[in-house]
ZAMARTI-101886 format. One record per residue (C-alpha): x, y, z negated. Coordinates in Angstrom, 3 decimals, decimal comma. Layout:
BEGIN
X;Y;Z
...
This chain:
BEGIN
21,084;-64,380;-19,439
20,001;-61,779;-16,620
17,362;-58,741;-17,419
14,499;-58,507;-16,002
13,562;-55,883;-13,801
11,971;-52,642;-15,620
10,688;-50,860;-12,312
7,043;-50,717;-12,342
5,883;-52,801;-8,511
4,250;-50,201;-6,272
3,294;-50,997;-2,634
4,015;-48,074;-0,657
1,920;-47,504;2,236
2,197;-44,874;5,210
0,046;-42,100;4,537
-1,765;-42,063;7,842
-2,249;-38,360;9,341
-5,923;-36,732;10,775
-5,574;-36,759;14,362
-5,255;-32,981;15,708
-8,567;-31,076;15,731
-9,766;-29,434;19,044
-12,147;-26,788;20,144
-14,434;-27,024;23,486
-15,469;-23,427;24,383
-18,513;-22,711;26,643
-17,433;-19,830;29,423
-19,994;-17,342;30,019
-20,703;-16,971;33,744
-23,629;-15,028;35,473
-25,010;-17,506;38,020
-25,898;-21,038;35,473
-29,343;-20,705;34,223
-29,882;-19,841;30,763
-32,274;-23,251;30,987
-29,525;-25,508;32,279
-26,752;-24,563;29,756
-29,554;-25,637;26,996
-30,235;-28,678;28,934
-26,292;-29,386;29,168
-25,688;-28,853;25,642
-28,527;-30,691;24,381
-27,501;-33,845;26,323
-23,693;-33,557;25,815
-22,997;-32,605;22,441
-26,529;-33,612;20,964
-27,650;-30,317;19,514
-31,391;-29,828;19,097
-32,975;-26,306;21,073
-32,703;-23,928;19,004
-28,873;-24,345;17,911
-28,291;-24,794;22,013
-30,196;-21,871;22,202
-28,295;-19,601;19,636
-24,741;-21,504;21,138
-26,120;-20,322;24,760
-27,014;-16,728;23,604
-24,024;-16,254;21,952
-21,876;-17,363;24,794
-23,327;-15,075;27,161
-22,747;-11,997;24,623
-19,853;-12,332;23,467
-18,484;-14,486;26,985
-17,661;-17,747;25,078
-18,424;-19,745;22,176
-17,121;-22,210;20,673
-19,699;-25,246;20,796
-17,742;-28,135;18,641
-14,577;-28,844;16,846
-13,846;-32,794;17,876
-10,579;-34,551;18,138
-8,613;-34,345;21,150
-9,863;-37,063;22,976
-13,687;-36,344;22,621
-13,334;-32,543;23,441
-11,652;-33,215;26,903
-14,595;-35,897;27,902
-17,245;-33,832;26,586
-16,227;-30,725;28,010
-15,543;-32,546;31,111
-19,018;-34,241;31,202
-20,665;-30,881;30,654
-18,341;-29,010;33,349
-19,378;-31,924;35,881
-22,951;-31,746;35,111
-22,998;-27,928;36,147
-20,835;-28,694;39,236
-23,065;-31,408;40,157
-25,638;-28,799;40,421
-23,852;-26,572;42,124
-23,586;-24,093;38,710
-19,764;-22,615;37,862
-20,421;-23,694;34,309
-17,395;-24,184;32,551
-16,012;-25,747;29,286
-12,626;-25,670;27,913
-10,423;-26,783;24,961
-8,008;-25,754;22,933
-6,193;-26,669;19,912
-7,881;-25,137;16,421
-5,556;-23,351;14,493
């Protein structure tokens, strides 16, 4: 007669990892309007007036902030939507990413 198996079943499934985390960073410059960096940050990454206010302010005192933590992915198009929205108008507004640490 055979023995039967004493091992407990367990499915083992991947463990899946977060996707890497990345910052977009607003450039202070002194030409863009204090008004259109609220108006870009408002429509780009949602934030209501007085957080794109404080974001703003503290961008052009300290000459960058960092505006959102997204993954990879969503940082590049939104900083690229906000970059072309201040080109469009002619502004050197900037936004870049970089990994978070």
């Amino acid at each position: 007669m055979s023995q039967p198996s004493l091992r407990p079943r367990v499915a083992l499934r991947p463990r899946l990892q977060r996707p890497p985390l990345y910052k977009v960073i607003l450039l202070n410059d002194d030409y863009t309007p204090r008004e259109f960096v609220v108006a870009v940050l408002k429509a780009v990454f949602r934030m209501r007036e007085d957080q794109a206010y404080a974001v703003m302010m503290t961008a052009h005192r300290k000459s960058a902030c960092v505006v959102g933590v997204f993954a990879r992915d969503i940082a590049e198009t939104k900083a690229t939507e906000a970059t072309d929205l201040g080109k469009a108008k002619g502004y050197p507004l900037f936004f870049a990413t970089e990994p978070e640490e």
